[in-house]
N, C-alpha and C positions, 0 to 999 in steps of 0.2 A: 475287660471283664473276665471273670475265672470262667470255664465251664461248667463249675458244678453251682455257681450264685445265679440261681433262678429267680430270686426274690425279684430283682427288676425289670425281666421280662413277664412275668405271671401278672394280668392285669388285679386290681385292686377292687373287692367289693365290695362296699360297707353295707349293705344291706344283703347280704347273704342268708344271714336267720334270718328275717324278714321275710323271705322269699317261700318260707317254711309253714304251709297253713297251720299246724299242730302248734305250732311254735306263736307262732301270732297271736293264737286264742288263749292258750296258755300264760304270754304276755300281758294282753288285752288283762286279764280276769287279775293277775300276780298285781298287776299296777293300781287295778282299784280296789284289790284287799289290803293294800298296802297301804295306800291314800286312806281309807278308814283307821286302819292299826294307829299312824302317824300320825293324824287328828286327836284321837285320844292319848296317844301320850300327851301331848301340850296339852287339850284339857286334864285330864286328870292332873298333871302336874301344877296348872294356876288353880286350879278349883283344889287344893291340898295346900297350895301355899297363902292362897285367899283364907281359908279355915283359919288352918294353923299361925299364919306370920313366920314360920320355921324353916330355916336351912334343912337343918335335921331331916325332918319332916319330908321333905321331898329327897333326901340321900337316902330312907328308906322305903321311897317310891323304887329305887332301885335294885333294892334287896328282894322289894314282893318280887321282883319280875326273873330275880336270880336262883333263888332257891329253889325253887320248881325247876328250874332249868337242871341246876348240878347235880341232881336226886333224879328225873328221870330222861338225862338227855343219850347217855349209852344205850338204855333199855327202847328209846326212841328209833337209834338207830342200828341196833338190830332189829325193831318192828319193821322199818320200812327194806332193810333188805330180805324181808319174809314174806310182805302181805302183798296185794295189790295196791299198790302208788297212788294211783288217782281216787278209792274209794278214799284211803287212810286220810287223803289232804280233804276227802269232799266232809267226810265224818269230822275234822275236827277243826276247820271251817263252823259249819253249824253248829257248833258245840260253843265254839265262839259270840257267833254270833249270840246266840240266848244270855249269855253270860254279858254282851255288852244290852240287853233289853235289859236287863238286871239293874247293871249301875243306870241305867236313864231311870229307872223308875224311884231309885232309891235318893238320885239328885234331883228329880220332880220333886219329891216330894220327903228332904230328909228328916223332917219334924215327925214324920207318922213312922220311920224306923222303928219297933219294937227296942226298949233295951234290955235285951237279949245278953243273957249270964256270958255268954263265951266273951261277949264284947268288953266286958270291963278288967279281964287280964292286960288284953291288946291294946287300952286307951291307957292303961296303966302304965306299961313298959315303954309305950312312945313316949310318953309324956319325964318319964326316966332317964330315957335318954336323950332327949333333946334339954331337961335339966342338964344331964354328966355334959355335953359337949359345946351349951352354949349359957349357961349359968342360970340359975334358977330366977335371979330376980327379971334376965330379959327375956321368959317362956311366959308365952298368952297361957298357962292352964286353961282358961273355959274353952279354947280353942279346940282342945285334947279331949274333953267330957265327950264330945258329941259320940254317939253311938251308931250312927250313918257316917261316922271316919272311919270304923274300926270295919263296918261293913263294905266300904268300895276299899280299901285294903286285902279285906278277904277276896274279895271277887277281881281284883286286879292279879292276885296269888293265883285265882282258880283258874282267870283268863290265859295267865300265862304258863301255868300245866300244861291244859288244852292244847296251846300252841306251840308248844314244846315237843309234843307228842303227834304232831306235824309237818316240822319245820325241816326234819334229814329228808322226808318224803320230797318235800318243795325243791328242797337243794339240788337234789338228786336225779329226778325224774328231768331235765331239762337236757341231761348225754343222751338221754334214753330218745329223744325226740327227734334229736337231728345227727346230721351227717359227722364225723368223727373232724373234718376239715372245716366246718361251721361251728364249732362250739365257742371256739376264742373271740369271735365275732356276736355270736347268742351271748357272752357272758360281760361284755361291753356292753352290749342294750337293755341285759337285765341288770347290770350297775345302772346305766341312767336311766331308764325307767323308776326304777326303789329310788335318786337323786331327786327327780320332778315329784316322784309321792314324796318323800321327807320335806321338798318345797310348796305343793299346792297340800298336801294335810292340814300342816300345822297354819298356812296361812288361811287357810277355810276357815279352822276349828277358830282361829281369833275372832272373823267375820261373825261365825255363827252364834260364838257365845256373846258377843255382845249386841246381838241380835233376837239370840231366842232361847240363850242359857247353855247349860252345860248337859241337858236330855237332850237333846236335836242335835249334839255331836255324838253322843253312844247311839245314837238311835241310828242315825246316818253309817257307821260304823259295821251295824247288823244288816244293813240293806246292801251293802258293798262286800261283805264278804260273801250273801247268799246267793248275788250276783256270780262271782267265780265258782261256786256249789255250779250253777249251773254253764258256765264255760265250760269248764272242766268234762261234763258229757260227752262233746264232742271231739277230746282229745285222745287221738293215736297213740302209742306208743310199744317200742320196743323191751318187751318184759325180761329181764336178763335170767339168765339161769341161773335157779336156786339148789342150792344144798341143804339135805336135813339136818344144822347145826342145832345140836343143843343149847338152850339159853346156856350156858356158866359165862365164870367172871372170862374166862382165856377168848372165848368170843365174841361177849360182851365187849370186849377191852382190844379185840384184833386191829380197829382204827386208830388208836392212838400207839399202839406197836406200832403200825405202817408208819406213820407222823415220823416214829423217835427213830425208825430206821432211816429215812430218809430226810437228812439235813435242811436239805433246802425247803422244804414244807414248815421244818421246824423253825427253822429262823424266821420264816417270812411271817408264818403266824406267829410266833411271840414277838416279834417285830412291831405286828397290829395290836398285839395285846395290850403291852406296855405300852405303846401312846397315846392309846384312846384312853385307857386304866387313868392314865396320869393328864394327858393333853386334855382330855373331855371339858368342853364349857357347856353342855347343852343344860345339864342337870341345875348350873345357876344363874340360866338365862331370868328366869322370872324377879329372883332378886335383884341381877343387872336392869333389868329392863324396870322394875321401881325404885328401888333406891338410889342407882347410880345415874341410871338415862333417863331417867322420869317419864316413862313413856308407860300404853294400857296394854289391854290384851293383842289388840292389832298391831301396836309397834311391837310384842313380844315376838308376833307371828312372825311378822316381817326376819326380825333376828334368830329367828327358831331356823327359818329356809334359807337364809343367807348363804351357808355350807353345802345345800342344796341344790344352790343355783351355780356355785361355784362347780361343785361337783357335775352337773350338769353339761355346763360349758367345756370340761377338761376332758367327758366322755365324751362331747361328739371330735373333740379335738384327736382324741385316741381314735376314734371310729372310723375317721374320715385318712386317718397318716398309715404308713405301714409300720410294720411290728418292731419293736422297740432293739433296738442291737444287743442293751446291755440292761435287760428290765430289772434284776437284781441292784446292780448299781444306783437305777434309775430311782427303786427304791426307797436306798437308801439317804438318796438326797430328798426325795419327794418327803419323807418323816421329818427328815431333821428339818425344813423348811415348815411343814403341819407344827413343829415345837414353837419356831420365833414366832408365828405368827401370832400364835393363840396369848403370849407372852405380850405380843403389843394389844392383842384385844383386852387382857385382862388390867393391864396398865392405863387404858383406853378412858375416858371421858367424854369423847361426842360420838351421838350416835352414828356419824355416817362412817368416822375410823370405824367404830366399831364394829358397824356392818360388812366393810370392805376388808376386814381381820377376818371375819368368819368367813367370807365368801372366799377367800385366798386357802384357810383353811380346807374348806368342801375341796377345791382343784387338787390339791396337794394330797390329798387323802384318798379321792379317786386314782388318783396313780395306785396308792399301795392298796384297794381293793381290787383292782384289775388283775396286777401282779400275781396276789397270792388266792385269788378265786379261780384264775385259770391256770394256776400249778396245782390247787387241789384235784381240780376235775381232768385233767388231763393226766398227771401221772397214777393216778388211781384206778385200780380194774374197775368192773362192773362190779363183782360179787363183793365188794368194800366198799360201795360207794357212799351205799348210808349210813354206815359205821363209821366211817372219813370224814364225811358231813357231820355228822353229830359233833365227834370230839372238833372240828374246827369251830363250828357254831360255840362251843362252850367256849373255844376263846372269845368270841363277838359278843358273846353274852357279860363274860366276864369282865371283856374290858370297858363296853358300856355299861351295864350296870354295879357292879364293883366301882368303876370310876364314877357314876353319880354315888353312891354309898360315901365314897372316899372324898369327892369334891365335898358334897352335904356335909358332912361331919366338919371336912377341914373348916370350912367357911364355918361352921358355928365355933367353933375355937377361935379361929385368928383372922378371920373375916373371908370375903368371895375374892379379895383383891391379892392377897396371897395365896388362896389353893389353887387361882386361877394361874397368877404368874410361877407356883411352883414346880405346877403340873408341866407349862410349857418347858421350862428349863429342865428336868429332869427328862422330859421325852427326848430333846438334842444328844444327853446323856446315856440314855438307852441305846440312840442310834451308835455313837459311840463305841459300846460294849457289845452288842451282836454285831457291827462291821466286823470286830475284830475276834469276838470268839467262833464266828460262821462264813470263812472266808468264800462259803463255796454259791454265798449266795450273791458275791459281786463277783461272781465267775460266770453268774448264767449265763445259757447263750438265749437266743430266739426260742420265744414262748413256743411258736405253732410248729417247731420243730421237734417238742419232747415229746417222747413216747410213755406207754404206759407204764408203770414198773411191778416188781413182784411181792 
């Protein structure tokens, strides 16, 4: 053995964050605001595809959720490298929440919606465009009238402002909490934690809506987030030092400089971009799960956490092995494998291939969020950190919801069965094209060896 390979004598912790009270609470609260978030997505998405009948229709579930994001995700993160961290997440938390007491009330009870002038632009243009992309004579119109569509639209828009303009905070605040040698290990448990929410959310929300409708999941949503309002009190933290920057665009835009100057950040996140962008099946689970698998809300659930569970299993797998030799590399196989998969699920006919495509998908995808979550926060100073966060989140944003927009659409054109298997073969593709234009990211060496940069 060399002298200087410590790796193998240095014993191995996997619960190191763990060991971290601030960190734990923090956890605790991030897991069940997340398990609410992740419920409501799959509700709102069946109760939108129940409405309407329409691809369409739910690929611009994923527009409400993007354009609030590209419009104030910079200005986000310059808030959160200005203000106090734990107030900004606890403010827009509750802000939240109210907003999901909103849609409960307005899916209590959508017949008593007022119809409200703003609302008949908005039922106009969906209805538009779900004509342009899936032919006028196969759109339910009466589907489109309702004026309780055009309102949980609005409020899934507002919901996700809100959370936009606290999401660099969440990101960010978790270097700030612990020890500089425990964060690669923190950012392993907060990918599988967010994995178990994306698998017990979405399979609740099935339970519950065919139990007790689709209010008693927004509702449940607003209690779970008020819950981390109050975690959140008792979290410590390390306040980095601030500068009096003026807002302009030069510092508004400092984080995605640091990005373009630093290759390997770059690749890895457009790496994630493009193949969620294009691999994404989540956005045509509901039509897979009626038209092709014949199955209801609970076999949706089931298919919605399959990726979850997979994802799940690959983090404790990470959590428990030591640090990756060649994570770059590892990377790049772990996507182009996320492409075939999703390519047999979209080709797929029985539910259980189907399920164990999605669940290979989740492992496969864990690798590349581990990879490029702990290159963001580790080679990134303090005084950037929310500003680094933000522009990466617009890639996650972008490639999930841009890639439901993109699935939606395709699927009304030329059906779910080819944007499903086109998305996966062009991911393979992708991989392809950053191996070779960013060679510096199958150079990496050992994650918990890199330093900060300037």
């Amino acid at each position: 053995m060399s002298a200087h390979d410590t790796s193998a004598e240095e014993p191995h912790d996997p619960y190191a964050a763990l060991r971290v009270p601030a960190y734990r609470r923090f956890l605790i609260g991030n897991t069940l605001a997340n398990t609410g978030r992740q419920a409501i997505g799959l509700a709102a998405a069946w109760q939108i595809y129940r409405w309407t009948e329409s691809p369409t229709a739910l690929g611009l579930v994923g527009l409400a959720n993007f354009f609030p994001y590209i419009v104030l995700a910079l200005p986000a993160g310059h808030l959160a490298d200005q203000v106090n961290r734990r107030r900004l997440i606890q403010a827009t938390l509750a802000g939240s929440a109210v907003v999901s007491v909103l849609l409960a009330l307005v899916s209590a009870r959508p017949e008593l919606v007022a119809t409200w002038a703003p609302t008949h632009p908005i039922n106009a243009a969906m209805l538009w465009l779900a004509r342009l992309f899936e032919g006028a004579d196969k759109v339910n119109s009466a589907g489109f009238e309702s004026p309780a569509l055009a309102v949980v639209f609005l409020l899934l828009a507002l919901g996700a402002a809100i959370r936009t303009l606290g999401a660099p905070a969440r990101a960010s605040i978790v270097p700030l909490i612990l020890p500089r040698e425990r964060l690669a290990n923190a950012i392993t448990w907060s990918s599988s934690t967010f994995e178990l929410t994306a698998m017990v959310g979405p399979t609740l929300a099935g339970f519950v809506i065919a139990w007790a409708g689709y209010a008693a999941v927004y509702a449940l949503d607003a209690v779970l987030a008020l819950t981390m309002v109050g975690l959140m009190l008792g979290i410590d933290y390390r306040e980095p030092e601030r500068s009096a920057e003026p807002r302009t665009w030069r510092t508004l835009g400092a984080g995605a400089g640091f990005i373009w100057r630093h290759k390997e950040i770059l690749a890895a996140s457009g790496l994630d971009l493009f193949a969620v962008l294009l691999g994404g099946a989540v956005a045509l689970l509901p039509i897979y799960a009626d038209r092709i698998l014949h199955v209801g809300p609970i076999g949706l659930g089931w298919l919605r956490a399959a990726p979850s569970i997979g994802a799940i299993l690959m983090a404790m797998w990470l959590t428990h092995s030591r640090p990756m030799r060649r994570p770059g590399a590892t990377m790049l196989w772990a996507v182009a494998g996320f492409g075939v998969v999703i390519t047999v699920f979209g080709l797929s006919r029985w539910y259980w291939l189907s399920f164990v495509a999605l669940l290979l998908s989740g492992c496969l995808d864990n690798v590349s969020v581990v990879v490029r979550q702990t290159l963001v926060q580790l080679l990134t100073p303090d005084h950037l950190r929310g500003r680094v966060s933000a522009v990466n989140q617009i890639f996650i944003i972008s490639s999930n919801e841009v890639g439901a927009f993109r699935a939606g659409t395709m699927a009304g054109a030329f059906g779910p069965v080819v944007a499903t298997v086109a998305g996966g073969v062009g991911t393979v593709l992708v991989v392809l094209g950053i191996g070779a234009l960013f060679p510096q990211l199958s150079r990496l060496g050992r994650l918990h060896e890199l330093k900060a940069r300037k």
